[in-house]
C-alpha angles and dihedrals in degrees: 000000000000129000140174130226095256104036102106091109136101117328087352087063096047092055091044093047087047111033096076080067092059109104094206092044111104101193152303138274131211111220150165135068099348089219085068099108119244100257122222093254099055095070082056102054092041089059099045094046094048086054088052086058098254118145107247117228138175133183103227138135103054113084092004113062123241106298096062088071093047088048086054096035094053101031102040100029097236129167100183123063113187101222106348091167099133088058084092092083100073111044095209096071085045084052085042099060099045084054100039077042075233109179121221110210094207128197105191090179091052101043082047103044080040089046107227129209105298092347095121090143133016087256088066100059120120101224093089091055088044095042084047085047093057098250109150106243132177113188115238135195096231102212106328095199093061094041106033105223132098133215100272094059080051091067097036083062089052098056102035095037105034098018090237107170133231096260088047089054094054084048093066094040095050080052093066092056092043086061106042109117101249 
């Protein structure tokens, strides 16, 4: 389940305070524009939903620098961070998620076509210093139907514009599996 930043309110607040309690319900993700502060009441859910047994989830790192995804990776708990990519600019998060074994979802179409910080061409973007540096990484479509591309065209980028290989490849693949709540 998906959540912005600003969503405890109302009937927003009713389903957030409730949905850790859904048996069918995986986990929760944190969205919206990623400047919006963490509000008091989001550690809290978090907490209460990974002692319920959900994956945790946030989307950072993509418009906010690094320290936005420590903060949600030390303060929610998470160990997925949708996108993450800008946390290559401070060593130390990239150091942060090998140790916390922290997952970026990352989407390499959408950060360029969005054009995220210092992602001008496919060349620039971060995912082959943060696959080198050890940093778990599965490879996402984003929303195909804004963006217009598909998952395939995801990992041909990879491999013509970053020379990833084709064991690399099935690295990153077999990372998306690894990584799927049981």
């Amino acid at each position: 389940m998906g959540m912005c930043h600003d969503d405890y309110h109302g009937l927003g607040k009713q389903l957030i305070d409730d949905c850790r309690n859904w048996t069918e319900l995986a986990g929760i993700d944190l969205h919206g524009p990623e400047y919006l502060p963490l509000e008091s009441w989001t550690a809290r859910i978090w907490r209460e939903t990974a002692a319920a047994g959900k994956e945790l989830k946030a989307h950072a790192g993509e418009f906010m620098p690094a320290e936005f995804v420590r903060r949600c990776v030390e303060e929610l708990g998470v160990r997925r961070i949708q996108h993450g990519v800008r946390c290559v600019e401070d060593p130390a998060v990239v150091d942060l998620l090998i140790e916390k074994d922290v997952t970026l979802d990352v989407c390499p179409i959408s950060n360029l076509k969005l054009q995220v910080e210092d992602i001008r061409k496919m060349s620039d973007h971060p995912i082959r210093q943060l696959f080198d540096a050890g940093v778990r990484c599965t490879i996402n479509s984003d929303d195909p139907f804004m963006f217009g591309n598909t998952l395939s065209e995801e990992y041909y980028a990879l491999a013509t514009d970053l020379n990833f290989t084709h064991g690399e490849l099935a690295q990153i693949a077999a990372n998306g599996f690894a990584v799927i709540p049981t």
